[in-house]
C-alpha positions as CSV (number, residue, x, y, z in Angstrom):
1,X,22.0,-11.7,-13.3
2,X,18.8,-13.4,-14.2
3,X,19.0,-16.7,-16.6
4,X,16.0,-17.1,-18.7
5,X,15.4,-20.0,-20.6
6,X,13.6,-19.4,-24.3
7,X,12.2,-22.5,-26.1
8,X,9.6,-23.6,-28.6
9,X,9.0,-25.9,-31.1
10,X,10.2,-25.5,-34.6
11,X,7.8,-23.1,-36.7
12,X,6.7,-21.3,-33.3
13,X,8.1,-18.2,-33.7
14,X,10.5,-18.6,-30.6
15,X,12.9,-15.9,-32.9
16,X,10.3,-13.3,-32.9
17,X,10.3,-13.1,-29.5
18,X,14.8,-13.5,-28.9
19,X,14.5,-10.5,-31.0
20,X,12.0,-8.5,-29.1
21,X,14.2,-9.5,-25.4
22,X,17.1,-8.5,-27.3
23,X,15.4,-5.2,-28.1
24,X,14.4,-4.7,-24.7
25,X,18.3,-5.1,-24.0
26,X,18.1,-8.6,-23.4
27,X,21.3,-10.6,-23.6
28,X,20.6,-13.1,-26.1
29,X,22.3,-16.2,-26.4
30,X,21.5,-18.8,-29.0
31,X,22.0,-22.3,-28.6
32,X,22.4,-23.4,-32.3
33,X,24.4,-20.8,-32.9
34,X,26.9,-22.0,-30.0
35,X,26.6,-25.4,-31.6
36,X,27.9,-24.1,-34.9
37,X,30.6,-21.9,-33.6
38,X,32.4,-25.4,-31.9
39,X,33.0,-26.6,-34.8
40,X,34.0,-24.2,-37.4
41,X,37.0,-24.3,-39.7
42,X,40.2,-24.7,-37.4
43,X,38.4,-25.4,-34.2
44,X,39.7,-28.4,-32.0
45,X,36.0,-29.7,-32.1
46,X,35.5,-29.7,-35.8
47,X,39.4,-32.0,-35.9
48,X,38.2,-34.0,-33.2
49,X,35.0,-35.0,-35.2
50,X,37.0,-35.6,-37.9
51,X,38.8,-37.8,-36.2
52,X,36.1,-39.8,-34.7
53,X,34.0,-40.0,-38.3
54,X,35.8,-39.3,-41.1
55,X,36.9,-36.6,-43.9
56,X,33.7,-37.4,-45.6
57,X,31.7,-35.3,-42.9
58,X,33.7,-32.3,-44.7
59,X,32.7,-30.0,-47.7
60,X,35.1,-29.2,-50.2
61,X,36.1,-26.1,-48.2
62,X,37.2,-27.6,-45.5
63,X,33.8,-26.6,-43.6
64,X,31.2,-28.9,-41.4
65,X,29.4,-31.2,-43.8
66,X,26.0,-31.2,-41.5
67,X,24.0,-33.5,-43.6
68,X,26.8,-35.9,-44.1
69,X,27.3,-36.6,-40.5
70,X,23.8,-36.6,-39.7
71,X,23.9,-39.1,-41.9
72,X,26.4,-40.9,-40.1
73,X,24.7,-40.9,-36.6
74,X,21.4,-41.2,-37.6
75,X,19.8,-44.8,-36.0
76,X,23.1,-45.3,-34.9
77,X,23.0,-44.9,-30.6
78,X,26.6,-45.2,-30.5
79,X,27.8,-43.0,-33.1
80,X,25.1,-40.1,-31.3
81,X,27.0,-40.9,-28.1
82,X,30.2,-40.2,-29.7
83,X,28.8,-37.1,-31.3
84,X,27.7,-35.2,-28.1
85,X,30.7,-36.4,-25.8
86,X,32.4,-33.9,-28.3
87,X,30.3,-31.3,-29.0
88,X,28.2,-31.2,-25.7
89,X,31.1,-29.9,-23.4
90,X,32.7,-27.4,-26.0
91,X,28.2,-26.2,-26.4
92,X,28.7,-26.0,-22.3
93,X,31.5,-24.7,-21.7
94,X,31.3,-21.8,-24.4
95,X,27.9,-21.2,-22.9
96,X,29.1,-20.9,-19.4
97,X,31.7,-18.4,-21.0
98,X,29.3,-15.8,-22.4
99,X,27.4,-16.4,-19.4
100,X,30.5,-14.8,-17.0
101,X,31.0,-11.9,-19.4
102,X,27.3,-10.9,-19.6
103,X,27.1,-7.8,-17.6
104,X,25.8,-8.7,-13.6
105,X,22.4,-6.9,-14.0
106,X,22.0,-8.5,-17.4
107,X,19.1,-10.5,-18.1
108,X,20.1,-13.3,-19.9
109,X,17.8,-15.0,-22.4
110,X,19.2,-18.7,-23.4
111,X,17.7,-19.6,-27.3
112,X,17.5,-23.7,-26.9
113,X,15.5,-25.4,-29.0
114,X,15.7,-28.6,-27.2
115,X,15.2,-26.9,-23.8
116,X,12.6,-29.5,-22.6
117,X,14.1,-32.9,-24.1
118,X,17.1,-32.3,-22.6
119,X,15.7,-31.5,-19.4
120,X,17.4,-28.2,-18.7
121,X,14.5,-26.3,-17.0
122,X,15.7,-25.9,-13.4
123,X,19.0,-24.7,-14.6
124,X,16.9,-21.1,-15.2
125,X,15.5,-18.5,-13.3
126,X,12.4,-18.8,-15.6
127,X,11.1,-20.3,-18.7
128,X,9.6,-19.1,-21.3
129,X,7.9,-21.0,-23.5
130,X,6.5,-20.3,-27.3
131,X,3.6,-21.5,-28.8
132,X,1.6,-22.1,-32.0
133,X,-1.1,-24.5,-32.9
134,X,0.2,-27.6,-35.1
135,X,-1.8,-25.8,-38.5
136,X,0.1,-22.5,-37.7
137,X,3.0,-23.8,-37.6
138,X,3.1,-26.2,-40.5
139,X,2.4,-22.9,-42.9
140,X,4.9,-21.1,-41.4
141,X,7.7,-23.9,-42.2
142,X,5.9,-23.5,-45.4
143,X,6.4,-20.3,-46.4
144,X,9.9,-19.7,-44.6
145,X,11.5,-23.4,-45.2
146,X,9.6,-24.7,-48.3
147,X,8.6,-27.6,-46.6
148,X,6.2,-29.8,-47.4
149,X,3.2,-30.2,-44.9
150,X,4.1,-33.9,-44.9
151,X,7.5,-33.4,-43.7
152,X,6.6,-30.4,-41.1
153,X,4.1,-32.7,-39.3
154,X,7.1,-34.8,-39.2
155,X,9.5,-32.6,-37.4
156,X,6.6,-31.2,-35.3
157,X,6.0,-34.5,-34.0
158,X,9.5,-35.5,-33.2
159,X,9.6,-32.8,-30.7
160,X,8.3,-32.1,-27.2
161,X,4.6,-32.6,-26.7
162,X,2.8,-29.6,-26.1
163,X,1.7,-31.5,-22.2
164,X,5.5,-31.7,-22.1
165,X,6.3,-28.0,-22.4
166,X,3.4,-26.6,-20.2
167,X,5.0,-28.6,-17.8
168,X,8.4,-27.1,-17.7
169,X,6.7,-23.4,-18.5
170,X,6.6,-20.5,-16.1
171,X,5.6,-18.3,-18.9
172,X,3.7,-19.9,-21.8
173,X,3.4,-17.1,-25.0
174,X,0.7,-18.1,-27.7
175,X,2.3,-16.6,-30.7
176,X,-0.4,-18.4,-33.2
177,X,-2.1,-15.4,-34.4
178,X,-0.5,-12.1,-35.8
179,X,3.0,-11.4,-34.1
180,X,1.7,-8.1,-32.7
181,X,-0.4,-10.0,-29.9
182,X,2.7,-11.7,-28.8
183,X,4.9,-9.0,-28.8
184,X,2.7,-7.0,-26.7
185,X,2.4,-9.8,-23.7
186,X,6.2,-9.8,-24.6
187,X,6.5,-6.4,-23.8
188,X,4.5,-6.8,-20.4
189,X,6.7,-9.6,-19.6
190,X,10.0,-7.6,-19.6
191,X,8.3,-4.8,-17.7
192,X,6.3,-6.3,-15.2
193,X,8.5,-9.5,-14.6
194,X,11.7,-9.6,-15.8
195,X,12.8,-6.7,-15.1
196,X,12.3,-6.3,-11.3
197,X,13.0,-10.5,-11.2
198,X,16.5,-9.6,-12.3
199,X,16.7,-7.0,-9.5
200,X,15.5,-8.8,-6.7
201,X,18.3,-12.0,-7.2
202,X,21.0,-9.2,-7.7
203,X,19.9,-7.5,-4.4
204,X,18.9,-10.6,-2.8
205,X,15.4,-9.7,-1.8
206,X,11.8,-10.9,-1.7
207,X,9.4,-9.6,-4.4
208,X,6.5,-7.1,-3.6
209,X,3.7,-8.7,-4.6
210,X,-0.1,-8.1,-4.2
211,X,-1.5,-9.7,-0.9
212,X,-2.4,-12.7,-0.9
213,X,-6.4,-13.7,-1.1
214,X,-8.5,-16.9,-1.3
215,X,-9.2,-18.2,-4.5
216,X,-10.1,-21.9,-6.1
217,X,-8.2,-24.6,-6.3
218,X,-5.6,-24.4,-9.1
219,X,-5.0,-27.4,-10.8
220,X,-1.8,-26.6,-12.4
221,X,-0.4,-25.9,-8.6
222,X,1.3,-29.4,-8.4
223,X,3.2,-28.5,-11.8
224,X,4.7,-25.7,-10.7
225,X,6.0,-26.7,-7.3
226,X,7.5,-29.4,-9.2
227,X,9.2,-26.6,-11.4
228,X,9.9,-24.7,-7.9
229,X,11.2,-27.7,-6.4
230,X,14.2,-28.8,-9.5
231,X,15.5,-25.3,-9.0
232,X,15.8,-25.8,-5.6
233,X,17.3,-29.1,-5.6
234,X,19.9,-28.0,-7.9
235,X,20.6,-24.8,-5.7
236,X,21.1,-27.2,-2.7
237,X,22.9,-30.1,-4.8
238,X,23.8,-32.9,-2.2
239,X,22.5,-30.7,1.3
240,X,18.6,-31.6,0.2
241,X,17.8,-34.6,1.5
242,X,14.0,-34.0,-0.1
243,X,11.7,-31.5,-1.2
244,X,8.2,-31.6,-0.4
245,X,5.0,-29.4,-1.8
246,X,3.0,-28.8,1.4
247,X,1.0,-26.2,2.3
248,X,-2.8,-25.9,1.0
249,X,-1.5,-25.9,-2.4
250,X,-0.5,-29.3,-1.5
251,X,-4.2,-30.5,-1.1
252,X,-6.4,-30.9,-4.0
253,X,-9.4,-29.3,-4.1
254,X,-8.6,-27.3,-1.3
255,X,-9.2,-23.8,-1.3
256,X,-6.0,-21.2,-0.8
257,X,-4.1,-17.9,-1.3
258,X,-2.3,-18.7,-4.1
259,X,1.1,-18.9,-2.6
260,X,3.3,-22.3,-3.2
261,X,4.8,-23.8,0.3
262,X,7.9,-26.1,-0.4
263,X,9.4,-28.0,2.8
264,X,13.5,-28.3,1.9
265,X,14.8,-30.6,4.4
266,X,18.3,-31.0,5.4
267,X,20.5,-32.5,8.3
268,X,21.1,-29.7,10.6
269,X,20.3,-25.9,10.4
270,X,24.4,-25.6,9.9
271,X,23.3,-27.2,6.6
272,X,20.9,-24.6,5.7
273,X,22.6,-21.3,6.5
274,X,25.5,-22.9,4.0
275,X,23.0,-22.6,1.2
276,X,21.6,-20.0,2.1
277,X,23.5,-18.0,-0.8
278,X,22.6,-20.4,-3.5
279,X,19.5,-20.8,-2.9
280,X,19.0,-16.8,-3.1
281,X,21.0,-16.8,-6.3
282,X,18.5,-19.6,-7.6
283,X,15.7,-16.7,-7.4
284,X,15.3,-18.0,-3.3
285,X,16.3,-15.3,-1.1
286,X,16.8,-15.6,2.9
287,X,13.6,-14.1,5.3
288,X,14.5,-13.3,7.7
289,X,12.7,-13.2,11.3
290,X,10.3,-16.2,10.7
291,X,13.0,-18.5,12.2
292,X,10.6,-20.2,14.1
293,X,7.8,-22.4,14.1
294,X,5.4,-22.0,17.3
295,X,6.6,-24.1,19.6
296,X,3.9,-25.6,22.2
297,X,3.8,-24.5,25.4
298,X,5.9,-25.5,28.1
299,X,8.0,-27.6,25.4
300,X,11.2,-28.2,26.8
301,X,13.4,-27.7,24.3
302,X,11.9,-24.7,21.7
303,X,14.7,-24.7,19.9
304,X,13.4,-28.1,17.9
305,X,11.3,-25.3,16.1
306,X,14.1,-24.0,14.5
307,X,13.5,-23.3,11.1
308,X,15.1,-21.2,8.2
309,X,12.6,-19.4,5.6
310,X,13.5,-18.1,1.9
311,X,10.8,-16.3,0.1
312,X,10.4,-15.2,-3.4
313,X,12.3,-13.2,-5.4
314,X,9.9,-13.5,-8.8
315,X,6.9,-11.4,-9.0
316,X,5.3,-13.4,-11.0
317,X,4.4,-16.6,-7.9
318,X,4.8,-15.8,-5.0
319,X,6.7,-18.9,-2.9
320,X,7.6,-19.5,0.8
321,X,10.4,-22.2,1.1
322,X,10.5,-23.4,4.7
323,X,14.3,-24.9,5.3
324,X,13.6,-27.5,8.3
325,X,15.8,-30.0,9.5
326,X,14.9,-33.8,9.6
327,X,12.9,-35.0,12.2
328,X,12.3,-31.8,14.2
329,X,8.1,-31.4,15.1
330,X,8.0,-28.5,12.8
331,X,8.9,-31.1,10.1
332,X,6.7,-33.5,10.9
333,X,4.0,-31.6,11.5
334,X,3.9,-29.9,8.2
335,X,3.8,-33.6,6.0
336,X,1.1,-34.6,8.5
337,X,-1.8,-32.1,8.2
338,X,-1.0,-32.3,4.5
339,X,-1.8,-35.7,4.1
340,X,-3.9,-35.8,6.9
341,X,-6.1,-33.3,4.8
342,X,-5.7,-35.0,1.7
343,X,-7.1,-38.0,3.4
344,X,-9.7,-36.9,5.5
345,X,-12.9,-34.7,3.2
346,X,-14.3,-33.8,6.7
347,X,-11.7,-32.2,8.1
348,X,-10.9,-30.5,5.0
349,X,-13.8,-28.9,4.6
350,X,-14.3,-27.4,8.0
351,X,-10.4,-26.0,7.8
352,X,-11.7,-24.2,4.1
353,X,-14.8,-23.3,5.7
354,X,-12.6,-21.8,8.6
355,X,-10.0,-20.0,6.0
356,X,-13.6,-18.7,4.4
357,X,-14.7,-17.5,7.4
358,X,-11.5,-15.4,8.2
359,X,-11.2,-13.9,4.8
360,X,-15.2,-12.4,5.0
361,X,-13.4,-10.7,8.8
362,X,-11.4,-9.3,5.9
363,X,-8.5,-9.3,8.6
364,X,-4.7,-8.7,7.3
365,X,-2.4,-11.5,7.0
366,X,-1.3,-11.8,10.5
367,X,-4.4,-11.8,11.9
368,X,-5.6,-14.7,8.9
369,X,-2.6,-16.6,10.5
370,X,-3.3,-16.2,14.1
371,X,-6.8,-17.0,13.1
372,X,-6.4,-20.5,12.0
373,X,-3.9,-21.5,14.9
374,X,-6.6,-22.5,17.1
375,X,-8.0,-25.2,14.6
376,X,-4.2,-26.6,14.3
377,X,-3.9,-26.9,17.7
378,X,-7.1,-28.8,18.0
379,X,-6.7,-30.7,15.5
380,X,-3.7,-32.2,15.6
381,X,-4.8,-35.0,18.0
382,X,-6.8,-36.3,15.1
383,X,-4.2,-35.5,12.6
384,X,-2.1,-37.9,15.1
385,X,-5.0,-40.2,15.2
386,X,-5.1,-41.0,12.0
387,X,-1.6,-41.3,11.6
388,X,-1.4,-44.6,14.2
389,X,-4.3,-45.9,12.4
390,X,-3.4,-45.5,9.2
391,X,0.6,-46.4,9.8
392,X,1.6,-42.9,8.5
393,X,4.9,-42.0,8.4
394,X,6.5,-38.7,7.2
């Protein structure tokens, strides 16, 4: 099962494009809709907020009176408290339920509004989020709400920021001009991503994906480790004792394939084969036979280079996730060179100039790794040098 999250800001069009998943054969669950089913007529949640605020947050039918008990918890922190220790469980727990009955190849497309201020991003395989400019937007709610512009800017601005939804989006649809354009990338979407995304969790396997080549430095790359890196935490719960973005991602202004290296650290190798499963159920699947980092030669004990790797399972970003345990030279090494290089302009331009270099041989991905080992190996001495002058520590 894959678990999509679907969010926008009000007057985005976020509906036009539930309907178009749904069409695809998307399972489609809305949040407000959820909300509202808690506390209809006879259910324990609608008696228990009764009880907590009052017959006057009825209608005469005995139904939910929602302007009345906005009323009531409007401005009022405590009353809001009391409010979602009621409803928020019942929302979750319902949730959860339609989750378990949705069918095990299913993609499942959650409708939250509120995805982002809530801060339920990592909880998904992907996000998707919609967008419209602010002037869109405030004719929609127009035309479909008989708002007036005064009071749409007003609910637009008491929302996420658009810099606060790019940064929890995987998948950012612009649905400000005519619905066609959006359905179309929707359409894409389902094909090219979704679709085989869903697959690969339920078969536990790495996506194919184009090889990797050189290309600029990507500012957003920080951003979506960060994305990459919630999931994971929440796939390892109490096991990850950090996660780190390394790699040349890592390094601003550092040219790279554009492939995002997370370190996932933990207490013992024991530790990471016991996550192995959830982390390949979070979209992480298990590599096998890259269990090792290169240990030096004549290194007494090789088996400090232990490592576990988990790949990718979304076509759409292609991720290594190297599993190491604390304090073993693999780990070590790894947050070295990546500050070491963030540090030291020299020394990162002769390792781009080197990665340049390899990519003109035009050699295959093996040969682009075996090609820079060399350079580590010479320059770790300086990485280490700068490290005791500096006072570095992992």
């Amino acid at each position: 099962m894959l678990r999509v999250g679907l969010t926008g800001g009000i007057g985005a069009g976020k509906s036009t494009v539930a309907r178009r998943l749904a069409e695809h054969g998307a399972v489609v669950l809305d949040a407000d809709r959820i909300a509202r089913e808690v506390v209809e007529p006879g259910t324990e949640g609608l008696a228990e907020v009764v009880a907590a605020f009052g017959t006057d947050v009825l209608t005469a039918d005995g139904a939910l009176d929602r302007a009345a008990l906005a009323g009531r918890v409007f401005g009022d922190d405590a009353a809001r408290q009391r409010l979602n220790a009621i409803l928020h469980p019942r929302i979750g727990a319902r949730t959860a339920e339609l989750m378990a009955a949705a069918p095990p190849d299913a993609i499942v497309v959650h409708d939250v509004p509120l995805l982002v201020e809530n801060g339920l991003a990592p909880t998904y395989h992907l996000v998707l989020v919609v967008h419209a400019d602010v002037r869109a937007r405030v004719r929609r709610l127009a035309a479909t709400r008989g708002m007036t512009e005064r009071d749409a800017r007003a609910r637009v601005a008491a929302q996420a920021s658009d810099e606060q939804r790019r940064a929890a989006a995987d998948v950012w649809l612009d649905n400000t001009g005519e619905p066609e354009r959006v359905l179309a990338d929707v359409d894409v979407l389902w094909t090219d991503r979704l679709v085989p995304f869903e697959a690969n969790v339920r078969y536990g396997r790495g996506a194919q994906c184009s090889v990797p080549v050189l290309v600029e430095p990507d500012p957003t790359w920080p951003a979506q480790a960060e994305r990459l890196a919630a999931r994971v935490r929440l796939a390892a719960g109490e096991t990850a004792l950090r996660v780190d973005h390394v790699g040349s991602t890592a390094v601003p202004g550092l040219a790279a394939k554009d492939v995002i290296d997370l370190q996932l650290t933990v207490a013992s190798l024991d530790d990471a084969d016991a996550i192995a499963g959830a982390l390949g159920q979070a979209g992480f699947p298990y590599l096998p036979g890259f269990d090792q980092d290169d240990p030096k030669p004549g290194d007494p004990d090789p088996e400090r280079w232990r490592k576990r790797v988990h790949t990718n399972a979304d076509p759409g970003r292609r991720v290594n996730l190297h599993v190491r345990v604390l304090g073993s030279p693999g780990w070590r090494q790894t947050l070295l060179f990546r500050d070491w290089l963030r540090a030291d302009a020299p020394a990162r331009t002769e390792y781009e100039q080197l990665k340049r270099r390899l990519v003109k041989e035009d050699v295959d991905i093996e040969g682009y790794v075996a090609g820079k080992r060399p350079w580590f190996d010479d320059a770790l001495p300086r990485a280490e040098n700068w490290a005791r002058r500096t006072g570095w520590t992992p």
